[in-house]
C-alpha positions as CSV (number, residue, x, y, z in Angstrom):
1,X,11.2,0.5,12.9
2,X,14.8,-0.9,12.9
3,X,15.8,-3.6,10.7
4,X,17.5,-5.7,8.1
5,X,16.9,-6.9,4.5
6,X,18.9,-9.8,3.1
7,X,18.8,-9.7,-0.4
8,X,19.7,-13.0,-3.1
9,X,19.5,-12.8,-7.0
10,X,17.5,-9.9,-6.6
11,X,15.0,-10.6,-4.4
12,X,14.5,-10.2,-0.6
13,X,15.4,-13.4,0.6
14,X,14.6,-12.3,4.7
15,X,13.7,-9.8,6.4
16,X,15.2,-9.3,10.2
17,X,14.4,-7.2,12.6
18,X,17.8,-8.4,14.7
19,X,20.4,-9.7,12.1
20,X,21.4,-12.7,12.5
21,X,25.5,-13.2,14.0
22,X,26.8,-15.1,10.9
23,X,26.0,-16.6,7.8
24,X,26.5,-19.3,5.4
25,X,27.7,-17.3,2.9
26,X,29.9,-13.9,2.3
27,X,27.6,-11.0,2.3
28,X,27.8,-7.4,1.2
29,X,26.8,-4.8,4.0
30,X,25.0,-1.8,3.0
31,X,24.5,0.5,6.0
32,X,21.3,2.5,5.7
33,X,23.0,5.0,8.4
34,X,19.1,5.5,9.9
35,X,17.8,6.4,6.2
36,X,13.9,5.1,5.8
37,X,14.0,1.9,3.2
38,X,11.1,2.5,0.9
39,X,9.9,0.5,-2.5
40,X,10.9,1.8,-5.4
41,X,8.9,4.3,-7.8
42,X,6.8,2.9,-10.4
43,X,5.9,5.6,-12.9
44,X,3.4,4.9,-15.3
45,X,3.3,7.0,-17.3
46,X,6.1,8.6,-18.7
47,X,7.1,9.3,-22.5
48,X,10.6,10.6,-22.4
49,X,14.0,11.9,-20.5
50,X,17.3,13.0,-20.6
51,X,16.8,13.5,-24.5
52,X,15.3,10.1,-25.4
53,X,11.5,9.4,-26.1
54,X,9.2,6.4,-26.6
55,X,8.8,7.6,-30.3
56,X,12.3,7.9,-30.8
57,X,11.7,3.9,-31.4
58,X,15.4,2.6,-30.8
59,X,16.6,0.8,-28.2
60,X,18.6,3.1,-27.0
61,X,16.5,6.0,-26.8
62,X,14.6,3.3,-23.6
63,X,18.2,2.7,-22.4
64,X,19.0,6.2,-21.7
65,X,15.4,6.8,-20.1
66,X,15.8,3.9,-17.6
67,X,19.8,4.9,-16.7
68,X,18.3,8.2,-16.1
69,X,15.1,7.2,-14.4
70,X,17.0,5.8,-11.5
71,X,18.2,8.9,-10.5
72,X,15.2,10.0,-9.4
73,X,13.8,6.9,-7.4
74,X,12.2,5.3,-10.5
75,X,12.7,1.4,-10.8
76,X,10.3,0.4,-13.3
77,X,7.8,2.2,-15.8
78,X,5.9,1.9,-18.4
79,X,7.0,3.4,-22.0
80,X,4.5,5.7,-23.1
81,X,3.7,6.4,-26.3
82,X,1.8,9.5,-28.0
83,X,-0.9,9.9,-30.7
84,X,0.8,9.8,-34.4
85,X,1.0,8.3,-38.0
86,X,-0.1,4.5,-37.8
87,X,3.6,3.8,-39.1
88,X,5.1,6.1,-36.4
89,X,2.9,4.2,-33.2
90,X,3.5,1.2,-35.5
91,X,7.4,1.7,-35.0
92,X,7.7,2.3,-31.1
93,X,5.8,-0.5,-30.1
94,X,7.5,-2.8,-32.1
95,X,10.5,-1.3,-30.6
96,X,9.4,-1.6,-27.0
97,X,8.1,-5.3,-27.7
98,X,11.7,-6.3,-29.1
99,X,13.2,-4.1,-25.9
100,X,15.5,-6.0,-23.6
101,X,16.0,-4.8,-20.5
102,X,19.6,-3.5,-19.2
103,X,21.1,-4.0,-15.3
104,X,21.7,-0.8,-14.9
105,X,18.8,1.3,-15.2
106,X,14.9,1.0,-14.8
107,X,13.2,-2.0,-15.5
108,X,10.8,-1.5,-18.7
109,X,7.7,-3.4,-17.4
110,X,4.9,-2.5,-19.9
111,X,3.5,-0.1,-22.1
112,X,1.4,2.7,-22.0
113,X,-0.6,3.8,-25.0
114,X,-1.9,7.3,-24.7
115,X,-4.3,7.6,-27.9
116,X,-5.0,7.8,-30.5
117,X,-8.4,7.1,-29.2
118,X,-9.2,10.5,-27.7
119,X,-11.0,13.5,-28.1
120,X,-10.1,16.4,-30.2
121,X,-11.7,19.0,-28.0
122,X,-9.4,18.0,-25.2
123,X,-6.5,17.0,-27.2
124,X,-4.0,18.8,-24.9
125,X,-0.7,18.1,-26.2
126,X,-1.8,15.5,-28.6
127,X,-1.5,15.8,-32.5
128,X,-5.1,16.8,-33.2
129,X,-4.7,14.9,-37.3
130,X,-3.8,11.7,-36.2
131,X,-6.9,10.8,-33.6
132,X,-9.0,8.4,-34.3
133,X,-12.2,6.7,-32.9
134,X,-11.5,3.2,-30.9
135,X,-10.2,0.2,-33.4
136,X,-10.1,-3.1,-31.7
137,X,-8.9,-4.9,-34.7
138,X,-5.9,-2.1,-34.8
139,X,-5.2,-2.2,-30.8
140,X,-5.4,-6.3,-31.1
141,X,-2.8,-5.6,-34.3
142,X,-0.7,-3.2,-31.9
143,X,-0.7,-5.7,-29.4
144,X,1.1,-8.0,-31.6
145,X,3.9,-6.3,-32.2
146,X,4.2,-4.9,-28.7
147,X,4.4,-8.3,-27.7
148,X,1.5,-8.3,-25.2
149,X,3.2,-5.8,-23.5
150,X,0.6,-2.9,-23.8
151,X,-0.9,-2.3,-20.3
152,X,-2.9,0.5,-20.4
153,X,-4.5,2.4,-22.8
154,X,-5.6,6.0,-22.5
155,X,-9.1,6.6,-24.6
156,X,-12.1,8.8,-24.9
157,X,-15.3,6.9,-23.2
158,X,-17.8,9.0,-25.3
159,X,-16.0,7.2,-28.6
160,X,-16.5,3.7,-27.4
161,X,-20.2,3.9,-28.0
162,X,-21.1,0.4,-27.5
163,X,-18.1,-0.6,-24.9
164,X,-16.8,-3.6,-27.4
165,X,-13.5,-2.2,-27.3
166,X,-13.7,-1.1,-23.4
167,X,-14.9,-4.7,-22.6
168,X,-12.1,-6.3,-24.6
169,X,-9.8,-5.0,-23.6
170,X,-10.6,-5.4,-20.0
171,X,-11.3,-9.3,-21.0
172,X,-7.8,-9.3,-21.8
173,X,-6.4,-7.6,-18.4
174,X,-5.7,-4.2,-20.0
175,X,-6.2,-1.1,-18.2
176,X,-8.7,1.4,-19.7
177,X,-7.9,4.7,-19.0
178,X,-10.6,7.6,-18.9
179,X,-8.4,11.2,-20.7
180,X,-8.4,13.4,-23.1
181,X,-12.1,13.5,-22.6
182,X,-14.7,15.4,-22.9
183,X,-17.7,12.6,-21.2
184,X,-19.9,14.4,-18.7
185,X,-20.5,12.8,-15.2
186,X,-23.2,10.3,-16.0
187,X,-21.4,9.4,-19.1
188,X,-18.0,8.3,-16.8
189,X,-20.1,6.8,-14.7
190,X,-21.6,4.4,-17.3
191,X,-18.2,3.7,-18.3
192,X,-17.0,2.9,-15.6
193,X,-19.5,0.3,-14.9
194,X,-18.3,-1.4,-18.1
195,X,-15.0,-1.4,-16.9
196,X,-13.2,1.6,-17.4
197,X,-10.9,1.7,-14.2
198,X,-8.5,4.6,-14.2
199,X,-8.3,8.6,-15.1
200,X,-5.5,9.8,-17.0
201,X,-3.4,13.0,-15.5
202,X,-6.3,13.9,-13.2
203,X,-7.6,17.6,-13.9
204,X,-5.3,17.8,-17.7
205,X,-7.5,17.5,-20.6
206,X,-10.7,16.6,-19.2
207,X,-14.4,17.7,-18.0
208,X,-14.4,19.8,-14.8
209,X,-16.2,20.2,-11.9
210,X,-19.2,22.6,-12.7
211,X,-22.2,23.3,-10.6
212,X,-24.6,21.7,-12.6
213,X,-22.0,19.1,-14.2
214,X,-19.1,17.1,-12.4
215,X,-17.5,15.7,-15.3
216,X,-14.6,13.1,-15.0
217,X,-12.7,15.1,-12.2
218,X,-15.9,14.6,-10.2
219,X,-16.0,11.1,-10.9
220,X,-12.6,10.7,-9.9
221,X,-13.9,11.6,-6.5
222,X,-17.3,9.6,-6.4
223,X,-16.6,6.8,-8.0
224,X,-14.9,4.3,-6.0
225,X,-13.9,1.5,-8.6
226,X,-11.2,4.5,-10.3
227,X,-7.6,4.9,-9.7
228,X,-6.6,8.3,-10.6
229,X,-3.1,9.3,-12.5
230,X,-1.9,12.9,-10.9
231,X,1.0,15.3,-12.3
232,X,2.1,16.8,-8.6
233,X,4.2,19.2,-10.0
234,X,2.1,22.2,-8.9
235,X,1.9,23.4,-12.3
236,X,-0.5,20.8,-14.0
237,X,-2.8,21.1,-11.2
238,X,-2.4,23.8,-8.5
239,X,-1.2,23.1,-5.6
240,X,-4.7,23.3,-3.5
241,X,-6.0,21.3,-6.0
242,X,-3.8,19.1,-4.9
243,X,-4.8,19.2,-1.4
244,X,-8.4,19.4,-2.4
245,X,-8.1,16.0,-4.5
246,X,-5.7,14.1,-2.2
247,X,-8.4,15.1,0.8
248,X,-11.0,13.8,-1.2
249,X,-9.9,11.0,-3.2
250,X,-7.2,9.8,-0.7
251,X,-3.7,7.5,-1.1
252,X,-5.4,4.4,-1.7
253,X,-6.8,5.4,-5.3
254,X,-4.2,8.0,-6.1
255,X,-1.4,6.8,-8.8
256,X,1.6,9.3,-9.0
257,X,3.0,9.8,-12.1
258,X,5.7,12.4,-14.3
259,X,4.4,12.4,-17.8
260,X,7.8,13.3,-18.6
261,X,8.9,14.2,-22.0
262,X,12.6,14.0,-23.1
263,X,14.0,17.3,-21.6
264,X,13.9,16.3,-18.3
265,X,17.2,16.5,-16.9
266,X,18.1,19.1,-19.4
267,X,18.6,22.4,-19.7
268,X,15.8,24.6,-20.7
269,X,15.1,24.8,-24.4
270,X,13.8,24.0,-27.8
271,X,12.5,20.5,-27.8
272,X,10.1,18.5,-29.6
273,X,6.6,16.1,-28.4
274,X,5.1,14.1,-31.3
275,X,6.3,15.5,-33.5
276,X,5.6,19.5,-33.0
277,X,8.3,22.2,-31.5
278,X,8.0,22.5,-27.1
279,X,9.2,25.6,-25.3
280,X,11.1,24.3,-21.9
281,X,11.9,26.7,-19.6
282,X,12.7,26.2,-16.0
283,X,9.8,24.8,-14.8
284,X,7.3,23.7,-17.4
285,X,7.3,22.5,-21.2
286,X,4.8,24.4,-24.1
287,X,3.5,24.3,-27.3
288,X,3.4,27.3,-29.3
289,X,-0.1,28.1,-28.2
290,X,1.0,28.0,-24.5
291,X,-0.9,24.2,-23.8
292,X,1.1,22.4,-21.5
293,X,3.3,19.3,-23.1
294,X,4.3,16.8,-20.5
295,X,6.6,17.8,-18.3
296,X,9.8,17.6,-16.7
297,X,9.0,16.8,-13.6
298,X,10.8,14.0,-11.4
299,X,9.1,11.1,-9.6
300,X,11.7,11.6,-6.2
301,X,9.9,15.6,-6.3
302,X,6.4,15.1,-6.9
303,X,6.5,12.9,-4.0
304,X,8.1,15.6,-2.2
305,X,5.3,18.0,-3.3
306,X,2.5,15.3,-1.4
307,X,5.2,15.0,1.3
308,X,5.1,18.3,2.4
309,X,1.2,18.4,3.4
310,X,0.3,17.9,6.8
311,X,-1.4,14.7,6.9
312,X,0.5,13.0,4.2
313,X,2.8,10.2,5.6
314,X,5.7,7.6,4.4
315,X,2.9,5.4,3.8
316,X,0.9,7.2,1.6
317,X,3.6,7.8,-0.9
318,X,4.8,4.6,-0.9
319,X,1.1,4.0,-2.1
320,X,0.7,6.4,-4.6
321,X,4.2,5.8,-6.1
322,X,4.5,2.1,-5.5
323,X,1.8,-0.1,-4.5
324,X,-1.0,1.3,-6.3
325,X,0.9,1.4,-9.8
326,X,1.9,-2.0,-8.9
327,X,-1.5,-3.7,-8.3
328,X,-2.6,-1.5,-11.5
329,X,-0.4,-2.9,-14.2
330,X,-0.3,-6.4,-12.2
331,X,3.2,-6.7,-11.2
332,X,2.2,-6.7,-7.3
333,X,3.6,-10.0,-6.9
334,X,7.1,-9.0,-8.1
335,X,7.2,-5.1,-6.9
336,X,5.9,-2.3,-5.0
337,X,6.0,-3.1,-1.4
338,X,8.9,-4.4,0.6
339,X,8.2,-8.2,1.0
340,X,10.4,-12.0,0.9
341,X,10.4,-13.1,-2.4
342,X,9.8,-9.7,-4.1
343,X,12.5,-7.7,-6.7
344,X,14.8,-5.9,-4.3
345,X,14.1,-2.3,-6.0
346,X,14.4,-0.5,-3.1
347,X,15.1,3.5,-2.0
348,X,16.6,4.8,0.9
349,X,15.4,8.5,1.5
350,X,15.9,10.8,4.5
351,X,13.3,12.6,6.1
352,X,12.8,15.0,4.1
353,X,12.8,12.1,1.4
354,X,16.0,13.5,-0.5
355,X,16.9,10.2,-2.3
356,X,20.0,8.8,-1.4
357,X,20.6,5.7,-3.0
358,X,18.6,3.9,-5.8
359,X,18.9,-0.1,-5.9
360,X,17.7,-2.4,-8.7
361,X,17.3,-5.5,-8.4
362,X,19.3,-5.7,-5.3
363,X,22.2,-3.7,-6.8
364,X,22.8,-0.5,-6.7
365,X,22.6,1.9,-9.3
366,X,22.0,5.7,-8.1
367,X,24.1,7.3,-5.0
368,X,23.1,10.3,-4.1
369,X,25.1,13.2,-2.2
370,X,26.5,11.8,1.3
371,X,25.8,8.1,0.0
């Protein structure tokens, strides 16, 4: 379909389908030269890039992960954090709760707080000496000095024995996310009945599908009430695991994310995730043991990755990567779809969705080759 946005302080003012012969007003023309206008990316999880990290705690390290992030069709995200010293987690969220956003880069919309609430048997990545069974009275003090910010918290179901801190938090509008778990079926299923609504980096660091025992990948499929992070980078999960799950579970529960750590977009390397040395080599990032540490993967390519199966359209990215993290962290009023009074954070891509120009806001702020 042909048309025409007009944009005003950063939001879409109109939409046209023939534009109008004049206006009131000067305008700036931006010619889309046949490119498909899409929402912008909304990763939502995501601790680091182009050297900078959520533990990093300065504002700066944020400012060079949202400058970078729009490079790769990323408009807003949530800082996330990683399991650590009290003082450490302490220190990054009062960071991100102080953290002003900048014009030129992503827009910081939340928080994401993956553990310390997890379990040690499926601690993937995470520092194994600093987890620790769910605190409300420490979340409600983390809170605090993130400024309310805190959207979503990663934790270990089988932990939260009696649900208080599940059903707090959910009082309070806060996503409770089902990783680095080891609950069997029944026990995700219970959880999610008292109001555990997503899965953290479906497949990573969590009970499998077994013949006897679905675990939380099978109730990722089942159960209906779960939105489901996913890692498309081929690597974290296999690329017919990929089509298995999307065939399955579908675009309408399916939230794509990076779970980037700071060398992406750099060379391949010595690097470091919470604290402990990562191997980075050309296509994946490793502890010492060979467990996978984040990643470097890029939101514009793990849409490229869906993309490129058959039945996968325009509109089911733009539901994994927009809507769905939109309506999930509650900012589906201001982003995520392409609608009058929204944010203009818009992307144009070809079709092969190669991003070609990145706008924030209603300015732009990535050009990509030919743009």
């Amino acid at each position: 379909m042909i048309g025409h946005l007009l944009i005003k302080n950063g939001k879409i003012e109109q939409i046209y389908h023939d534009l109008p012969n004049d206006f009131n007003e000067p305008i700036k023309m931006i010619d889309a030269n046949n490119l498909n206008l899409i929402p912008g990316f909304i990763d939502t999880h995501i601790h680091g890039a182009n050297g900078a990290d959520v533990m990093d705690a300065t504002p700066e390290a944020i400012e060079t992960m949202a400058n970078y992030l729009v490079s790769e069709g990323t408009t807003s995200f949530l800082a996330t954090t990683i399991t650590q010293s009290t003082d450490k987690i302490e220190r990054a969220l009062t960071n991100l709760g102080q953290y002003q956003n900048i014009d030129t880069g992503a827009e910081m919309i939340g928080i994401h707080l993956e553990g310390p609430f997890i379990e040690k048997s499926k601690a993937g990545a995470q520092p194994l000496e600093y987890i620790i069974k769910p605190d409300l009275d420490l979340f409600n003090r983390w809170q605090q000095l993130a400024k309310h910010k805190i959207k979503t918290v990663t934790i270990a179901p089988e932990h939260d024995r009696d649900y208080q801190f599940t059903s707090a938090l959910r009082r309070a509008s806060v996503n409770v996310s089902a990783g680095h778990t080891d609950v069997n079926f029944s026990g995700i299923k219970e959880a999610v009945n008292h109001g555990v609504n997503q899965v953290t980096h479906l497949c990573n660091a969590m009970s499998g599908i077994g013949h006897r025992d679905i675990g939380v990948v099978g109730g990722a499929f089942l159960l209906e009430k779960i939105k489901a992070e996913i890692i498309a980078d081929g690597i974290h999960v296999d690329t017919n695991m990929l089509k298995l799950i999307y065939q399955n579970i579908g675009s309408e529960r399916l939230i794509l994310i990076t779970d980037a750590m700071r060398a992406k977009g750099l060379e391949p390397g010595d690097y470091e995730l919470g604290g402990q040395p990562v191997v980075v080599t050309e296509d994946r990032t490793l502890l010492s043991d060979g467990t996978l540490a984040g990643s470097i993967l890029r939101m514009i390519d793990g849409a490229k990755q869906f993309f490129a199966m058959p039945s996968v359209s325009i509109h089911d990215i733009i539901l994994m990567a927009s809507i769905n993290p939109a309506k999930q962290v509650g900012v589906f009023n201001q982003k995520g779809s392409i609608e009058v009074g929204k944010d203009a954070d818009l992307l144009l891509v070809d079709d092969d969705f190669d991003l070609k120009l990145t706008l924030k806001k209603g300015e732009i702020v990535f050009r990509g080759v030919s743009q």
